[in-house]
N, C-alpha and C positions, 0 to 999 in steps of 0.2 A: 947557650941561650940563643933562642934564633932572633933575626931582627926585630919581626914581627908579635915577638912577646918580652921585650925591654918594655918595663912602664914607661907612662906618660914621662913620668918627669925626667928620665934619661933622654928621651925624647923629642924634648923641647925644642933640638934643633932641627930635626928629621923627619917629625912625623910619619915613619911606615903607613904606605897604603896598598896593603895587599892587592897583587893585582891580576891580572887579568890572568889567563888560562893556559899561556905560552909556557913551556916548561921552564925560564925561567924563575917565572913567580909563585911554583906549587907550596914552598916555602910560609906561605904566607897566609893567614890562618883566618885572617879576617881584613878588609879595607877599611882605611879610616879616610874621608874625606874630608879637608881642611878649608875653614871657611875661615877668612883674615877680618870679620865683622862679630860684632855680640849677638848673642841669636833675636828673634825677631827681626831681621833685618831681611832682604829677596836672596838674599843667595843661601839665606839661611833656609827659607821658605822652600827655594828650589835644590835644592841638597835634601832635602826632607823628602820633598815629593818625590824625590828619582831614587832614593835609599833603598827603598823597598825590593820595586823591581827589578833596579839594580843586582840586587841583591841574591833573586831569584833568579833571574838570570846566569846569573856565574857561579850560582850554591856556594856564595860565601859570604858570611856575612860581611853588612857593610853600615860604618857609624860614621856620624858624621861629630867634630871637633870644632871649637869656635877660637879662635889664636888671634883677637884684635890688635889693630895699632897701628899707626901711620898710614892710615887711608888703605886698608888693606897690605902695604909693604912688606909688616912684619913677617904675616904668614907666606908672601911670593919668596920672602930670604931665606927663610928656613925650608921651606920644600925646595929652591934653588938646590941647597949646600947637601941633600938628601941623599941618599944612597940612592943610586939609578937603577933600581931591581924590579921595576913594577909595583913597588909595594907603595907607592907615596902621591897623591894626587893632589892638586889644588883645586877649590872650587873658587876658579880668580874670576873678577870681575875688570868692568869697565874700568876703575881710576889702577888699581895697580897693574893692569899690563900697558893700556894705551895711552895714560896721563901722568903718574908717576913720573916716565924717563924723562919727559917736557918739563917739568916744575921741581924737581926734587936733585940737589946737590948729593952726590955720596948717594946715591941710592942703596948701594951692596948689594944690588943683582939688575943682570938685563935683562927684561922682557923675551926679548931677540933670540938671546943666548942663553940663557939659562934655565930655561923654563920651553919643553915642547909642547906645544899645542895638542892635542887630545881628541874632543869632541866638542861643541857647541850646544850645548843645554838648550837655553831659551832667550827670549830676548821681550821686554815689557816697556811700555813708555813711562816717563814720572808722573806724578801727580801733583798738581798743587793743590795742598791739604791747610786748613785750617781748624780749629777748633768748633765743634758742633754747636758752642753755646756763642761763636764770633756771631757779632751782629752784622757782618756783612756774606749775603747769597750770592756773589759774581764777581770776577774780577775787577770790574771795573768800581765794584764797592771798595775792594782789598786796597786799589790803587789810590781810591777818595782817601781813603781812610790814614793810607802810610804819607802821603801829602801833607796831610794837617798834623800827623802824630807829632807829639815833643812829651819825651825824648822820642827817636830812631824807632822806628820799628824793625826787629830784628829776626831773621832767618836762620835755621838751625841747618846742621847739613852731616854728613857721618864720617865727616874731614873734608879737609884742605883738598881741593883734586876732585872729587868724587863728582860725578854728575849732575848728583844734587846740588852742591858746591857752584859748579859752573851756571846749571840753571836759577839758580838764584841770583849769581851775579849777572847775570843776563836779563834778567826779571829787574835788576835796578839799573841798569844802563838803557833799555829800552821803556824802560815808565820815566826816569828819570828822578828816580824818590831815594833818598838818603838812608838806605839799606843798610844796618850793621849785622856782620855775620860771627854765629857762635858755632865752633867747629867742636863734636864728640867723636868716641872712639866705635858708632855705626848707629846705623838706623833705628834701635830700638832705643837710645839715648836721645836722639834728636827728636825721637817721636812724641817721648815721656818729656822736652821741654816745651812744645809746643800744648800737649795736653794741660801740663802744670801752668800756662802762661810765661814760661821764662822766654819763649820764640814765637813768634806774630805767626810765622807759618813754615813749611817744610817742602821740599822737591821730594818726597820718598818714591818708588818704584810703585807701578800699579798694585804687583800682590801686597804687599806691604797695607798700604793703603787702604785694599778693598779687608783688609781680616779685622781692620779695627773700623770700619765703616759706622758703627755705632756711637761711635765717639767722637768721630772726624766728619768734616764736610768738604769735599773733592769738587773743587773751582773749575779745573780746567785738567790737563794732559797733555804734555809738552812733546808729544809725535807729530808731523804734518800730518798727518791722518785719524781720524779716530780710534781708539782700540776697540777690535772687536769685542774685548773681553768686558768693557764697559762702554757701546755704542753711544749712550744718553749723554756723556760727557762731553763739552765739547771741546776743543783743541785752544792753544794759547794764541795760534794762529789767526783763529775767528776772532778770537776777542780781542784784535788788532794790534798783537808783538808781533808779527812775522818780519823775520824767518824766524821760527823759534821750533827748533827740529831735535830734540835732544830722548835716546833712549839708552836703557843701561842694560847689557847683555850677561850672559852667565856663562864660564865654558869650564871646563877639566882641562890641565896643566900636567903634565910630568915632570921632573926633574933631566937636564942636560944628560946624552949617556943612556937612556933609555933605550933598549933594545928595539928599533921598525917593529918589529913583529909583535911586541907586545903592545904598541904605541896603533898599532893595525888592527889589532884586535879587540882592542876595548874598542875604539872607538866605532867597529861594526855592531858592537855588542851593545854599546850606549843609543847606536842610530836605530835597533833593531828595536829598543825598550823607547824612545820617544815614538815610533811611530805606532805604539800600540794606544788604541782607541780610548781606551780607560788613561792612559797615561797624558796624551792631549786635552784630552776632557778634564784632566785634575790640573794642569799646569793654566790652561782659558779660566777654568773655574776661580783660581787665585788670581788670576790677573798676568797668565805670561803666556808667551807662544813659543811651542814647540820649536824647535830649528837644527834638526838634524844634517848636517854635511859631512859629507870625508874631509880627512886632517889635514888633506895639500889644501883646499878651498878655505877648509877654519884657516891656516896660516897664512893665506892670503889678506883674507878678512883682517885678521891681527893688524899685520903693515896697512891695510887701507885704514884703519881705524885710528892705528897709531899717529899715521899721516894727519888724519883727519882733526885730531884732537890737537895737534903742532900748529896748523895753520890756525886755527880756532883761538887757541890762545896768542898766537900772532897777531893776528887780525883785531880781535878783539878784547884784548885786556892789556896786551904789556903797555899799553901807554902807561897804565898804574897797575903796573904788575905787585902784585902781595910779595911775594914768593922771590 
């Protein structure tokens, strides 16, 4: 039985993701692309979006998988410990490659080490979302509002770590309002307690955001800049947090041990499908932007991030660090 056709559940720890075209992955019959969130969530969104032409691209099929848990962790561990043959991808985001190693004891895998960087998907700003039927249109209502609250008004986030996570702690340290936070296993948990009322409001990722737009009402967008893909919004910065600079990116992962070649290859083959005009236009259209690089610059990018998130919770939380 070859790798790439063990069931799932032998699987569990390895996830095969058939891979790229280099002879050594012809093995491999189909790619499965592993998102560490429940679906609805942006990486589930951007794993979708790319699946297709992905797809087309290498004529082989390619599905994507949802393996939640620990703030993404679960699924970085198990494509860590993966068979290094091309067959196995992760679609990691921001908290478990760059925040995880900062906050989390025992992790059982490194960022660094374990896990080679790929391609760079997209990258979206958060959102601050409320409930369509909240009686407050503006941040500075949200902020009237969690002042007076008793009990707490409380924040949902799709773990401990996550972006959302951070920007909501950041959201209470610069308003100053007594913010309690409830942590779920991804973005489409956190989103379903804010619609129920069990969470005042949420940081989710712009595409996220913009697909339940009917339901939700988007305050503000925690990028220093507007996002294109939603110009009308305006930034957290306007509405008098700044600095409040916070966005969540998406990239593909290999397993340690991966062949250059095949790690060179996808990722000219993934730069070649973001840059296609229907493919930018579907990724703006949900709310994310394209961002094609070669894999020494993604890997750059990685440590500048990783940095980036170290100082951050430096700087601004351990005085009362959770964690």
């Amino acid at each position: 039985m070859t790798w790439c056709k063990r069931s799932l559940l032998v699987l569990a720890a390895t996830f095969p993701l058939c891979a790229a075209l280099p002879v050594h992955a012809q093995n491999c019959e189909k790619r499965i692309l592993v998102v560490g969130y429940s679906p609805g969530g942006t990486g589930d969104i951007i794993a979708q979006a790319v699946a297709g032409p992905l797809s087309r691209a290498l004529k082989q099929p390619v599905v994507v998988e949802h393996h939640p848990g620990g703030s993404g962790g679960v699924a970085a561990r198990w494509i860590s410990q993966a068979k290094p043959d091309g067959c196995t991808l992760l679609v990691g985001q921001t908290a478990e490659i760059a925040v995880n190693p900062a906050i989390v004891r025992n992790l059982g895998y490194d960022p660094m080490k374990d896990l080679r960087p790929v391609a760079l998907l997209a990258t979206a700003s958060l959102a601050l979302v409320v409930p369509r039927t909240a009686s407050y249109n503006s941040v500075a209502d949200l902020v009237s509002a969690a002042r007076k609250a008793k009990p707490a008004f409380t924040f949902s986030s799709a773990g401990r770590g996550t972006p959302g996570y951070f920007a909501g702690e950041l959201f209470r340290l610069r308003t100053r309002t007594g913010l309690a936070h409830i942590a779920f296993n991804g973005g489409g948990e956190a989103l379903d307690a804010v619609l129920s009322g069990r969470s005042s409001f949420y940081f989710p990722a712009l595409p996220t955001a913009l697909q339940m737009a009917e339901r939700l009402r988007i305050l503000a967008v925690s990028s220093g800049k507007r996002s294109p893909a939603a110009p009308d919004i305006p930034t957290l910065d306007e509405a008098g947090l700044a600095p409040f600079d916070f966005d969540l990116w998406v990239g593909l992962f290999a397993p340690r041990g991966t062949p250059d070649a095949e790690v060179e290859q996808l990722n000219r083959t993934m730069n070649e499908v973001l840059l296609q005009s229907d493919v930018k236009a579907a990724l703006l259209d949900k709310g994310a932007t394209a961002a094609p690089m070669n894999s020494s610059r993604f890997k750059t990018f990685i440590a500048a991030e990783t940095n980036r998130y170290a100082t951050l919770i430096e700087n601004e939380f351990c005085s009362t660090c959770p964690w």
